[in-house]
N, C-alpha and C positions, 0 to 999 in steps of 0.2 A: 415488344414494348410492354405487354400486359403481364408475359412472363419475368421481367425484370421489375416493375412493378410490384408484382406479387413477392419477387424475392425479397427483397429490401425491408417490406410492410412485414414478412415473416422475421427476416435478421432482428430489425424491430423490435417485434414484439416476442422473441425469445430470449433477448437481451434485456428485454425488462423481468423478465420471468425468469431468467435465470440470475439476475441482478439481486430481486427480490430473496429468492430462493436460500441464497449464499448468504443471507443476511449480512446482507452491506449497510445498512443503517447501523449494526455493533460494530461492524470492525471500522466503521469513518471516524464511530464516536471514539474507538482506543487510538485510532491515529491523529485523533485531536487533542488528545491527552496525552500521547508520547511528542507529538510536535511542541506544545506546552514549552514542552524542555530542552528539545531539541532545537527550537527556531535560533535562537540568542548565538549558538557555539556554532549554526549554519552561516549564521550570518556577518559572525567575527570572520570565520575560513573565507567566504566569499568578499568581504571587503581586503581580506591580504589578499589574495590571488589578484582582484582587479589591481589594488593598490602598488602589485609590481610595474603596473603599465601607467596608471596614470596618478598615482601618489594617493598614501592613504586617504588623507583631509578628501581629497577629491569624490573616490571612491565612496568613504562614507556618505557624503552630501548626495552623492547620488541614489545610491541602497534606499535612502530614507527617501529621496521624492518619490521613488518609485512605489516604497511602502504606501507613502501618504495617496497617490495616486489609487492604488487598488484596494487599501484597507481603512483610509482614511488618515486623519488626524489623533485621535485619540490615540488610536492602536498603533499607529507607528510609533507617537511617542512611548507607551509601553516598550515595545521591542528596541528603541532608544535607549532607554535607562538599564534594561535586562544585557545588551549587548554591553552598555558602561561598565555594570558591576560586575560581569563574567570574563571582563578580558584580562588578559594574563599582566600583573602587576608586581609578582613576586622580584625577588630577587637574589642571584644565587644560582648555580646548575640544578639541583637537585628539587628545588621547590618548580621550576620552570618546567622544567621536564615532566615533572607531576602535574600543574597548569595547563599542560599542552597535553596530555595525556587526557587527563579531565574531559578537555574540552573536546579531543576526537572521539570519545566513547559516550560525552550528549550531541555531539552532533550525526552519529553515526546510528545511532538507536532507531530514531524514528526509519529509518527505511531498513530495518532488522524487522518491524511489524510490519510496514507497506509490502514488504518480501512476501512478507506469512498471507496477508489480505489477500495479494495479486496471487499465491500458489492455491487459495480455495476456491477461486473464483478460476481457474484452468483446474482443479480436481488431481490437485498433485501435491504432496511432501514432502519432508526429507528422511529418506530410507534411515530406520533406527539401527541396521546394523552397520551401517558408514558414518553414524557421528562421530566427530573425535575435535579433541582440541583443535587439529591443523584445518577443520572443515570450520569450527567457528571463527577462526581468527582470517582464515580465506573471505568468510562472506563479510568479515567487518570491513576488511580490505575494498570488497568488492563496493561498502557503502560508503567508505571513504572516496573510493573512484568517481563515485555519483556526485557527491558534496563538492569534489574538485570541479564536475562537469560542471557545476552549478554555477561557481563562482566564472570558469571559461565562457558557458552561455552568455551569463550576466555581460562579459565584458565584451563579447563579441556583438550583444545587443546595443551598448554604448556607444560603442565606436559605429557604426554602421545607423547608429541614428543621429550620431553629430552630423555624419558625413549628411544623409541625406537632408538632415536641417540648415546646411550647410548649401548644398546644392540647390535647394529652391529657394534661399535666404539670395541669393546670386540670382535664379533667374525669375525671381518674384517678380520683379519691373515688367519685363519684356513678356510673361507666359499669361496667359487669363485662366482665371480659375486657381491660382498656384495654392491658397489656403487650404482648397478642398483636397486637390492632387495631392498637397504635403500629408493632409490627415490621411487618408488614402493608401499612403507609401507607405506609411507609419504604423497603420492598422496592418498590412498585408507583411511589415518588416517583423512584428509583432508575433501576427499567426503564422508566419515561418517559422522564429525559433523558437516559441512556445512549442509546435507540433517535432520540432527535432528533440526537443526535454523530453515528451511523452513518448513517443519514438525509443529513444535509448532509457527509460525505464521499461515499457513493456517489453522492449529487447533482453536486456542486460537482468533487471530482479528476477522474475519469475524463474522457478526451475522448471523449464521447458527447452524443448529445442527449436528455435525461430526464427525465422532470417527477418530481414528490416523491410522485405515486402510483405511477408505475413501481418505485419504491426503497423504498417505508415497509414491504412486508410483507418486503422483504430485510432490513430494517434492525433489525424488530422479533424477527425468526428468531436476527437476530447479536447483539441483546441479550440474546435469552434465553442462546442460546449462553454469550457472555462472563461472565454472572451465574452460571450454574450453572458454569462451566468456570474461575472465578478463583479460586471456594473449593476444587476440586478441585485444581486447580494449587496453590498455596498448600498443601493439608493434604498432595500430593505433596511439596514442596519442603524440609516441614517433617519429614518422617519418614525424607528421603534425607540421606546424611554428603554431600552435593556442596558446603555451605559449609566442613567442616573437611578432605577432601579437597585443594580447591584453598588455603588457608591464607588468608594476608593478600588473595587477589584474591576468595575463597569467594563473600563479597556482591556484587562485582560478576558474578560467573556464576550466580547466583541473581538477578539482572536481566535479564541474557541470555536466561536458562532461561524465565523470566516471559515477556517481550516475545516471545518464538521462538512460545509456544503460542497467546500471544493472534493474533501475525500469521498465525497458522493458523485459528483464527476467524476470523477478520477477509476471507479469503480464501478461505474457505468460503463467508461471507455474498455475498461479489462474484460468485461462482458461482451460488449459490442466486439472485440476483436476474437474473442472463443467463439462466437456462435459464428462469426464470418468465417473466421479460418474452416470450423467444423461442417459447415456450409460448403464450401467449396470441396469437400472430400477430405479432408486432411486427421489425419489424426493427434490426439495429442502424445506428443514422446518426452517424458520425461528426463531430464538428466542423468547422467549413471550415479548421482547423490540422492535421486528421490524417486518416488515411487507416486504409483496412481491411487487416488480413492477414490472408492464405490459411494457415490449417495444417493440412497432412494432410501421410498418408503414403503416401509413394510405395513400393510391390513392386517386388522385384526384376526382374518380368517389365514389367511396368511402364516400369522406367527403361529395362531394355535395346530395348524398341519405341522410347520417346521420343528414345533416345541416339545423335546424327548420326554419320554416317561420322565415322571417321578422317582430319585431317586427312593428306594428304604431303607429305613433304619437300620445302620449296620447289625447292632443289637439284637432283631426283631429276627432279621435277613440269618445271623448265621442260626440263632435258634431253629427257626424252618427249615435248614440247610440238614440241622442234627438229628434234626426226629425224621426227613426226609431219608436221612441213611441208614437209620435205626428198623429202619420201618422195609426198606430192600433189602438187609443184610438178614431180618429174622424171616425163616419161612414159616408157611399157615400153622403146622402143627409143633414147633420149637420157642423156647422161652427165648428172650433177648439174653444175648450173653452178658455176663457180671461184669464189671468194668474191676473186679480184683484181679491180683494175678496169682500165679502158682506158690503152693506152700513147698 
């Protein structure tokens, strides 16, 4: 018990220290600032996808309560208007195609950085002498796959909470307690597929090699996280003046502000599963696309051992080099020879 204990309170406190370390507060801020752009073109792909199963109109009404739910009011209706004016309205093959194109290179960007985020945070790259067109256009694919998860989740969360809204809407009468039990289902239907989202990211982005038991208890740590940490964000967001502060842009920095904290969860969770995996014996193996880095820090004493002479001046260098030869070639009792040559 004490040795378990003790583990955890280390996992812990490595995970923050190496959370810290990797500077996750810069790379939250650039994934709030690439999501900026990328939310609108996420969230058109994820209302088609549900909208195959239960009809766009539908689908959107949905997206947005669930926005207004976690982000509020203001901010969803931002991402409201941002979804209106980016959706494909062209008309014509060639303009649509472009439209559509558009829209999967800003929805697909932001998890092109969360890639780069989650591979500093395991101490991995991508090997410079395997880049090539066919590896960027792989991993764009590989962020399109995500974005598709995204809209799947989504609909797989809808359907399975009508139902059970549905199931204790029926045995409300007869059951005691059924309001609490419903919220209850609801919370735990919730942190399932939240923790399968996190799941199949620390699986699937990072270039590592990892199976889904290496990540499931990182994943489920980042749900709880994000579940307990959206309602506290939110009732923050809602008691600070930062949307009439900033005026007409207010809502969009109340998205900002949103997406900053989650990509701090999010980046805790990536930590939390390195030092567990690392913990448990495991090594990290990179993909045969990337390669490992070293970070540590080098002491001043340190450098100055590892730090080679000075070069000198070429100039200076051969001059010494010439009177150095001049100086072996003549013996004691012999003039230096002439630099003319024979008549």
């Amino acid at each position: 018990m004490v040795k378990s204990v003790k583990y955890w309170f280390n996992v812990i406190r490595d995970s923050i220290k190496l959370w810290l370390d990797r500077n996750a507060f810069s790379y939250a801020g650039s994934l709030a600032f690439y999501t900026l752009f990328s939310l609108a073109p996420t969230v058109i792909i994820a209302v088609t996808v549900v909208g195959l199963w239960l009809g766009e109109d539908a689908a959107r009404g949905e997206i947005v309560a669930r926005l207004q739910d976690t982000l509020g009011p203001a901010a969803a209706k931002a991402i409201e208007d941002a979804v209106a004016q980016s959706s494909i309205q062209a008309s014509g093959i060639l303009p649509t195609v472009a439209g559509f194109v558009t829209l999967l290179i800003g929805a697909t960007t932001v998890f092109g950085q969360m890639q780069f985020s989650l591979n500093t945070i395991w101490g991995v790259a991508p090997n410079p002498d395997r880049n090539s067109l066919w590896l960027f256009a792989k991993k764009r694919l590989l962020s399109l796959a995500v974005v598709l998860a995204i809209g799947f989740v989504l609909l797989v969360s809808l359907v399975l909470g009508v139902i059970v809204q549905a199931t204790f809407s029926y045995a409300g009468g007869w059951v005691p307690g059924s309001v609490m039990l419903l919220e209850l289902a609801q919370f735990a239907l919730s942190l399932a597929v939240v923790t399968l989202f996190f799941a199949a990211i620390f699986k699937v982005l990072p270039d590592v090699v990892l199976s889904y038991r290496d990540v499931f208890l990182g994943a489920l740590v980042t749900a709880v996280l994000f579940m307990l940490g959206r309602n506290a964000i939110a009732a923050y967001l809602a008691h600070t003046a930062t949307a009439s502060t900033y005026g007409a842009a207010g809502s969009v920095v109340l998205v900002l502000l949103w997406v900053y904290y989650s990509s701090l969860i999010l980046l805790y969770g990536a930590a939390f599963t390195r030092t567990h995996v690392v913990s448990k014996g495991r090594r990290v193996i990179p993909r045969n696309t990337a390669v490992l880095v070293r970070h540590e820090v080098l002491h001043k004493e340190t450098v100055e051992q590892e730090e080679p002479p000075t070069p000198m001046p070429m100039r200076k260098q051969q001059q010494e080099e010439t009177s150095h030869d001049q100086a072996h070639d003549s013996s004691p009792g012999e003039r230096p020879r002439s630099g003319r040559g024979l008549s």
